[in-house]
Rosetta silent file (secondary structure, phi, psi, omega in degrees, C-alpha in Angstrom):
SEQUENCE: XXXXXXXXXXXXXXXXXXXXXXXXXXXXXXXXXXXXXXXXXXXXXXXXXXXXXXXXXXXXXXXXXXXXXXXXXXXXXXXXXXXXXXXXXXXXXXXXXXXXXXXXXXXXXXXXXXXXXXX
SCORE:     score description
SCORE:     0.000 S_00000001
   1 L     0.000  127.321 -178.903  -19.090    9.438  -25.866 S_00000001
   2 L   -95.281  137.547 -174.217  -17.935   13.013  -26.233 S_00000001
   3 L  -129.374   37.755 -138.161  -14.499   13.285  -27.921 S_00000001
   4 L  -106.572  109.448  167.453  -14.430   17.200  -27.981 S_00000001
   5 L    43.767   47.119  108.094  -10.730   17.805  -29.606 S_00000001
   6 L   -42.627  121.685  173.621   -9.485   14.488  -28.671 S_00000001
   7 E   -90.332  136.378  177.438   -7.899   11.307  -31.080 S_00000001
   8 E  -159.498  168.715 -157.532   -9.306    8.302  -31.489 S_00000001
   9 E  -136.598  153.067 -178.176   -9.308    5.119  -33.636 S_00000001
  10 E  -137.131  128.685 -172.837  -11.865    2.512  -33.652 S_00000001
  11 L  -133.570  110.989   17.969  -10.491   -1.243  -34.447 S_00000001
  12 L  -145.650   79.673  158.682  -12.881   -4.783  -34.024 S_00000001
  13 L    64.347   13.464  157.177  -15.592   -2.474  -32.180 S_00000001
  14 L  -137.173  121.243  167.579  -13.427   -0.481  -29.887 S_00000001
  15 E   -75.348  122.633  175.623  -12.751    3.015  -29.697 S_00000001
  16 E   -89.974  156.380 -168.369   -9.315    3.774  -28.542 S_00000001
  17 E  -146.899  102.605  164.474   -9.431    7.435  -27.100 S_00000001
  18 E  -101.817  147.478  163.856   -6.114    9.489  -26.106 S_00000001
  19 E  -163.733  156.721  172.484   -6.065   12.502  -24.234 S_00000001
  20 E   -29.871  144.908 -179.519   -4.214   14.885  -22.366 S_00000001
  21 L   -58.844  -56.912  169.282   -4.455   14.354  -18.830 S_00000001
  22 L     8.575  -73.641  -75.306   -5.943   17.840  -18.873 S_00000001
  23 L  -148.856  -39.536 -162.633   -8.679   16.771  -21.143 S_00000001
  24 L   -93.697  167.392 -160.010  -10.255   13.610  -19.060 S_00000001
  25 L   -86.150  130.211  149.916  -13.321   14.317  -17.479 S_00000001
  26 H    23.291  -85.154 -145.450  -14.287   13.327  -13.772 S_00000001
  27 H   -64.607  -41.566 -170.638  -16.413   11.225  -14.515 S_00000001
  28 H   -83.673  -39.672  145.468  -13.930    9.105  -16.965 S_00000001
  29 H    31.660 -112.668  162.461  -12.019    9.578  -14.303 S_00000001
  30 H   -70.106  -40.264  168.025  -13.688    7.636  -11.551 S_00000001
  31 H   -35.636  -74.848  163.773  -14.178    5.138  -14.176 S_00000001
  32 H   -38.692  -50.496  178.721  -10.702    4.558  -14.718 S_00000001
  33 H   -43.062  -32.448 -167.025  -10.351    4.911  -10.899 S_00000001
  34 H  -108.344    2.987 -178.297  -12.786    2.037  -10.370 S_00000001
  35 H   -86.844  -68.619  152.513  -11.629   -0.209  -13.346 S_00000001
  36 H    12.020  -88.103  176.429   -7.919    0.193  -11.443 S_00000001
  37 H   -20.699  -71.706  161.535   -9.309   -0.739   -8.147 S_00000001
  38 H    -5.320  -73.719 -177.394  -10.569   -3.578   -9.871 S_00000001
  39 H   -64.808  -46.970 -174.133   -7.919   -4.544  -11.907 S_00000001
  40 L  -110.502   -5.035  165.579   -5.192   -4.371   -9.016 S_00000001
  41 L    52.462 -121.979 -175.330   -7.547   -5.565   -6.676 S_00000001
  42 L  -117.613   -5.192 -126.236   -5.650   -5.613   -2.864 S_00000001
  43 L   -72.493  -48.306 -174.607   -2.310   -6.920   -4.610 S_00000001
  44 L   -81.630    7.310 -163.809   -0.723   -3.681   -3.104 S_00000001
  45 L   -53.781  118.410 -165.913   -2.689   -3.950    0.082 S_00000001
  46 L   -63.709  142.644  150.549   -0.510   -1.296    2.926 S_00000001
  47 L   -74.651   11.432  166.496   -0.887   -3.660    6.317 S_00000001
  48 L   -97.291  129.157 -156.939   -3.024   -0.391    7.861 S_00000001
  49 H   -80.161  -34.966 -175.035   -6.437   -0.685    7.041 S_00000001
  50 H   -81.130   -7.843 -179.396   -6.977    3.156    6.892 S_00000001
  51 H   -84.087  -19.161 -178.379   -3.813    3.637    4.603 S_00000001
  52 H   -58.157  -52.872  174.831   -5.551    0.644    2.784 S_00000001
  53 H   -61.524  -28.850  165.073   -8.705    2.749    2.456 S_00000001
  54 H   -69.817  -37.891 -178.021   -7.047    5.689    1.752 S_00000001
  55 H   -73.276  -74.717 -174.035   -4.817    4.485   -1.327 S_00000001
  56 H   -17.745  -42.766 -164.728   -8.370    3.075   -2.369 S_00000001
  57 H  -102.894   -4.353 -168.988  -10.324    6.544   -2.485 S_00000001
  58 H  -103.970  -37.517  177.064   -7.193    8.370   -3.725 S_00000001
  59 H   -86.620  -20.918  164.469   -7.383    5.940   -6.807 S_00000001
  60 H   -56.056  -40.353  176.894  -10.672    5.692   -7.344 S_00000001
  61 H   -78.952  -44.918 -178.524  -11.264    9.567   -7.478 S_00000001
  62 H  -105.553   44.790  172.842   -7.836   10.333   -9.512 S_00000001
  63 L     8.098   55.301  150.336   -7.823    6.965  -11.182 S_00000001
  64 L  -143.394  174.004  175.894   -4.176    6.310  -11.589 S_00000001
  65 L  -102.917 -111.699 -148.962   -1.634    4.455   -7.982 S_00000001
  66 L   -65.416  -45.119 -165.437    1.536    5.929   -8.273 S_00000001
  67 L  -103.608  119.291 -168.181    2.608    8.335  -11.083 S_00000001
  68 L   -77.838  123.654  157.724    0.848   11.423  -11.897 S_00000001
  69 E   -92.529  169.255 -159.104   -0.194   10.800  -15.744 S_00000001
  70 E   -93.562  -74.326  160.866    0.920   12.836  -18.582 S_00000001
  71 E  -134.698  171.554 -167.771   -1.996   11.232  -21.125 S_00000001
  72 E  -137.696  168.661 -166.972   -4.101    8.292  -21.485 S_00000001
  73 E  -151.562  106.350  164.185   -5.171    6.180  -23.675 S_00000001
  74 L   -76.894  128.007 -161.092   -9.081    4.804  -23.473 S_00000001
  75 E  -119.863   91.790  175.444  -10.619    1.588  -24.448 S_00000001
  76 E   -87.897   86.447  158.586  -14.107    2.048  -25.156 S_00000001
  77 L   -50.492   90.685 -173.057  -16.723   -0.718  -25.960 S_00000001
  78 L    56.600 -117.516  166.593  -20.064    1.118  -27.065 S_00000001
  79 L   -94.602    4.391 -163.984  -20.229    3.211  -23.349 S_00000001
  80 L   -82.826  142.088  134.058  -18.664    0.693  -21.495 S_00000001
  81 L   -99.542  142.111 -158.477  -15.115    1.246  -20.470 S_00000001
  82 L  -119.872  -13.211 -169.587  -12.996   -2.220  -20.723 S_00000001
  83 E  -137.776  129.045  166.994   -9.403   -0.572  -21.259 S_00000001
  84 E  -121.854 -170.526  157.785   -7.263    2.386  -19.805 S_00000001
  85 L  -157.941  165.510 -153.502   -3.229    2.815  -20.133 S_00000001
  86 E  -154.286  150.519  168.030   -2.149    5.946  -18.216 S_00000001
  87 E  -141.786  129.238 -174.215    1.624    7.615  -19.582 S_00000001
  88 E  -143.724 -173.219  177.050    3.627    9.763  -17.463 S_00000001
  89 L  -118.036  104.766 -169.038    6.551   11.311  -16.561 S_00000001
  90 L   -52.394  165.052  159.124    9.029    9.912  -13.962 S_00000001
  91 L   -62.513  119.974 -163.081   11.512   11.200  -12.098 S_00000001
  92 L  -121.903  159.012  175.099   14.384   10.900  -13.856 S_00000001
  93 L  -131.742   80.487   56.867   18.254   11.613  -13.029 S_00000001
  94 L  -101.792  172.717 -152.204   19.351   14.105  -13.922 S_00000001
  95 L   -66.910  -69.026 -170.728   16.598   16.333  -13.285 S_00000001
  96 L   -60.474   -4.899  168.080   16.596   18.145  -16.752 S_00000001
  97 L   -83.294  161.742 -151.714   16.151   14.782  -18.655 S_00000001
  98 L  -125.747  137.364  164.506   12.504   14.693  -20.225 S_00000001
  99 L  -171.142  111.150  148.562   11.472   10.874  -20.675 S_00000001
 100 L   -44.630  144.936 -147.753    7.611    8.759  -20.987 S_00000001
 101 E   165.638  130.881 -159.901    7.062    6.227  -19.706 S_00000001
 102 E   -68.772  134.798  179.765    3.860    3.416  -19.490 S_00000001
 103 L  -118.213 -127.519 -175.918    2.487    3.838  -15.758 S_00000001
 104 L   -59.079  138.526 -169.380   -0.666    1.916  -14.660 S_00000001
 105 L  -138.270  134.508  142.922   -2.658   -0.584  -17.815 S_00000001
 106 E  -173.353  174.761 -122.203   -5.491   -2.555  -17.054 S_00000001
 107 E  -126.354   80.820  166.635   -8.280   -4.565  -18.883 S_00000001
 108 L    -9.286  131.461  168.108  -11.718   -4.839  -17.401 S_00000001
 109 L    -3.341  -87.385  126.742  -12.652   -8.370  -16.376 S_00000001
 110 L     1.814  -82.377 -156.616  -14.823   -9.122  -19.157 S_00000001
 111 L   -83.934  -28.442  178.477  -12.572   -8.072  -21.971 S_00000001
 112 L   -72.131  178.481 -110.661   -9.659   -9.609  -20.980 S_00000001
 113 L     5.168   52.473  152.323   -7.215  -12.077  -23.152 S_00000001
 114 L  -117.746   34.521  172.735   -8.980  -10.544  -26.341 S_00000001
 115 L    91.709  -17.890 -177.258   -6.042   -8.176  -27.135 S_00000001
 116 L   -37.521  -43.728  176.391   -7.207   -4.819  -25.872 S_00000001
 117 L   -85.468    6.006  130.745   -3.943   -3.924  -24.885 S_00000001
 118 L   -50.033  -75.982 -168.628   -2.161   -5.066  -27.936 S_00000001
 119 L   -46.574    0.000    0.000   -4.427   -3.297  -30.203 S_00000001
């Protein structure tokens, strides 16, 4: 896993990884995009099959649904990824207020109820 001027912590065999939106790669990316998918399943399914398909390929390639994130925060097992959390910034009112906020979290299959998202 390349971490090139990126933070990260490693706790019972998983490296947590934040970065910058900036900062993630493609490729980790589409990962996140397809753990997402995954994760959230149809739960949000549009009743138009092509808006269905579309919200599909728009999260798979920029791997967050609603809210353009700010930074992330990766949950790596060896190469696998089992965890993402995505942080952004909402609209807020008034306009000129600055405020984070937790957008899209989810836990690969596999890994979940062991805490990832705790840790």
């Amino acid at each position: 896993m390349v971490c090139g001027g990126t933070r990260q912590a490693e706790l019972d065999g998983i490296v947590f990884q934040l970065l910058f939106e900036e900062q993630v790669s493609s490729l980790e990316r589409a990962l996140v995009g397809d753990l997402s998918v995954d994760g959230f399943g149809w739960r949000h399914r549009p009743r138009a099959l092509a808006v269905a398909l579309r919200r599909w390929s728009d999260v798979r390639e920029r791997g967050y649904t609603l809210h353009c994130p700010g930074y992330r925060l990766l949950a790596w097992a060896e190469d696998r990824l089992v965890g993402a959390r995505m942080v952004c910034r909402p609209s807020c009112d008034p306009a000129g207020l600055r405020l984070y906020g937790f957008g899209d979290a989810v836990v690969q299959p596999d890994w979940r109820r062991r805490g990832v998202p705790r840790r």
